[in-house]
C-alpha positions as CSV (number, residue, x, y, z in Angstrom):
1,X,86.2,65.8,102.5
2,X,84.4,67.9,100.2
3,X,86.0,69.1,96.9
4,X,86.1,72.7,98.3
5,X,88.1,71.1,101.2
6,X,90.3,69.6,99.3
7,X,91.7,72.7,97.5
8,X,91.9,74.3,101.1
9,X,92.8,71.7,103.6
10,X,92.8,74.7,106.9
11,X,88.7,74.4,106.1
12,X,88.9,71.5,108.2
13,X,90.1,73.4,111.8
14,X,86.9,76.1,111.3
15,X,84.5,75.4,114.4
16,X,82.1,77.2,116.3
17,X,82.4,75.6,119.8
18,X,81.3,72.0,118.8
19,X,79.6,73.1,115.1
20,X,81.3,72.7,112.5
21,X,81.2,76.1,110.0
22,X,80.1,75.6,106.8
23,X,83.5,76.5,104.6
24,X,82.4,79.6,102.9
25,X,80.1,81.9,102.1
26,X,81.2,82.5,98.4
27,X,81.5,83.0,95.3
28,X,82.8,86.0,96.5
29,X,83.2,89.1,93.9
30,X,86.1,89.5,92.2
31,X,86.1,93.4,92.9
32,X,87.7,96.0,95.0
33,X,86.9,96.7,98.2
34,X,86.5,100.4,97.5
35,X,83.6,99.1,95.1
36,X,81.3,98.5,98.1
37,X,81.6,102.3,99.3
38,X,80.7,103.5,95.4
39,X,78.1,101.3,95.2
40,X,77.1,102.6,98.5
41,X,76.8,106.1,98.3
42,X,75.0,105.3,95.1
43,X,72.5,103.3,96.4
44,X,72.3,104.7,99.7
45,X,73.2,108.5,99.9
46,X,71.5,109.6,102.3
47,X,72.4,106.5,105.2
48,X,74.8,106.7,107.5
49,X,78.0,105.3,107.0
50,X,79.4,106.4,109.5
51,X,78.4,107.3,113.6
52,X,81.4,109.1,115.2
53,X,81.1,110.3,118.7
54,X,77.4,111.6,117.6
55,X,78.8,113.2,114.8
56,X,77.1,111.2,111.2
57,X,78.5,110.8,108.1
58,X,76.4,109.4,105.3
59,X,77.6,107.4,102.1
60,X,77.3,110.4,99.5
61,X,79.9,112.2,102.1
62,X,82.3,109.1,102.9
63,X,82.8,108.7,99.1
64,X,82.9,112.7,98.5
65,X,86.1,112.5,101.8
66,X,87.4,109.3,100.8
67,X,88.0,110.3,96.7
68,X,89.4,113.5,97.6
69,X,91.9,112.1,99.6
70,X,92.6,109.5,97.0
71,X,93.4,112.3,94.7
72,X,95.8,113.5,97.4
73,X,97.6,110.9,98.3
74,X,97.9,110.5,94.2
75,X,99.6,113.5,94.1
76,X,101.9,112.8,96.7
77,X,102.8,109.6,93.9
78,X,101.1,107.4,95.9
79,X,100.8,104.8,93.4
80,X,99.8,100.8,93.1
81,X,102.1,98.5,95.7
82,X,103.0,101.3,97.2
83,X,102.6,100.8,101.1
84,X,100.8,103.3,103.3
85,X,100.9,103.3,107.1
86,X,98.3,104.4,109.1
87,X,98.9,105.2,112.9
88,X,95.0,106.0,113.4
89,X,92.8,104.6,116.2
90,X,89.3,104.1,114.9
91,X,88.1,107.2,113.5
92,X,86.1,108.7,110.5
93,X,89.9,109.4,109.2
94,X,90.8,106.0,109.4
95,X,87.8,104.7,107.3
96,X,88.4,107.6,105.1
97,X,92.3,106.3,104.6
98,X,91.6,102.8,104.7
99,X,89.3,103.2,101.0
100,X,91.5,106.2,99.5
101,X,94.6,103.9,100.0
102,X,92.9,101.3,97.9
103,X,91.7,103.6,95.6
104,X,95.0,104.3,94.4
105,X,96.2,100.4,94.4
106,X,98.4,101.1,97.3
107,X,98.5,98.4,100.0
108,X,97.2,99.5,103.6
109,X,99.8,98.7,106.8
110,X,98.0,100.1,109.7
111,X,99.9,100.0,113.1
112,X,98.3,100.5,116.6
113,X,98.6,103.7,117.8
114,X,100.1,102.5,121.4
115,X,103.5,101.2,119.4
116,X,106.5,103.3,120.3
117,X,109.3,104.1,118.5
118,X,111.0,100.6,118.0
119,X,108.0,99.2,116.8
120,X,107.3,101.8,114.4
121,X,110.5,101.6,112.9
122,X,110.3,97.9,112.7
123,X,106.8,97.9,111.4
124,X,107.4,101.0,108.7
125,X,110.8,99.4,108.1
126,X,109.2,95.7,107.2
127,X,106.8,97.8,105.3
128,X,108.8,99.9,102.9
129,X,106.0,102.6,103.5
130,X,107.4,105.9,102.1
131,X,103.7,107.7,103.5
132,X,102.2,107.8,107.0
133,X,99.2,109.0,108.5
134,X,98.6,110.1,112.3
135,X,97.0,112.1,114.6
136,X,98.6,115.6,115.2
137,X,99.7,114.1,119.1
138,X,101.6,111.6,117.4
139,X,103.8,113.9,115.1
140,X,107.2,114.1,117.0
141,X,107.6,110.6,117.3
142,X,106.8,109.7,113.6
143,X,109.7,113.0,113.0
144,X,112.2,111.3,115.1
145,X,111.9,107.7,113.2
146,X,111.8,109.1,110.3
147,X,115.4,109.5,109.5
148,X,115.6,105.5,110.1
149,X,112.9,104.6,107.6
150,X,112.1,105.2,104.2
151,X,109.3,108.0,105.4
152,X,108.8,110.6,102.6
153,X,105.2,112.1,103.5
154,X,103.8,113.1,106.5
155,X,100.1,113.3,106.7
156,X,99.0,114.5,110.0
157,X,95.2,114.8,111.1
158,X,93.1,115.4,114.0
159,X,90.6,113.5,115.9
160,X,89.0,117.3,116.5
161,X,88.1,117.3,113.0
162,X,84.9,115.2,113.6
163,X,84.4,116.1,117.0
């Protein structure tokens, strides 16, 4: 056992059919994940980041989308710990949520867009998630748990928007 293994004894179970996987890739950075995107769109402005149904959206653009909605979501007091749920299939607005959430230190919780009320409640509940995000279609259940969770903001978005 190596002295990496030692410190992290589940290293031992990683396989790849019958080869063994080396136990890690690292150092890793110590650095937000939201870092990558900056470092990005600076590097790379003009490259997609993004291929939605045809429709592109480069790094320069991502950032641009995923800062203002930062600034959004901080003026809702969205602020670090705070837990965010996303009921977003994969979309531009997901990736766009997913980096603005941890731009403001808040903790992402997305949940699968095929969970119906009981397991929305349950899953926002768990959380302690005072904001959501969802699609437009998904607006009257996320009204109707509401009164059982801690639900403050309603963010509500359209997969027409980058259609």
């Amino acid at each position: 056992m190596t002295a990496v293994e030692d410190k992290r004894p589940w290293l031992k179970s990683y396989r790849l059919g019958p080869y063994r996987l080396a136990p890690s890739l690292g150092p890793y950075p110590e650095e937000p994940l939201y870092s990558f995107l900056d470092r990005s769109a600076e590097n790379y402005p003009a490259q997609t980041a993004v291929d939605f149904c045809g429709l592109r959206i480069n790094y320069r653009e991502l950032k641009s989308y995923t800062d203002s909605f930062a600034r959004a979501l901080s003026s809702l007091n969205v602020r670090k710990g705070d837990k965010v749920v996303t009921v977003l299939p994969t979309c531009p607005q997901y990736i766009i949520a997913n980096f603005a959430i941890l731009k403001c230190g808040a903790v992402h919780v997305p949940c699968s867009i095929l969970h119906r009320e009981r397991e929305l409640v349950f899953e926002i509940g768990e959380s302690g998630a005072e904001t959501v995000i969802c699609l437009q279609e998904q607006l009257d259940i996320i009204r109707s748990i509401q009164p059982k969770t801690k639900l403050k903001n309603i963010i509500i978005t359209s997969l027409a928007d980058y259609l």
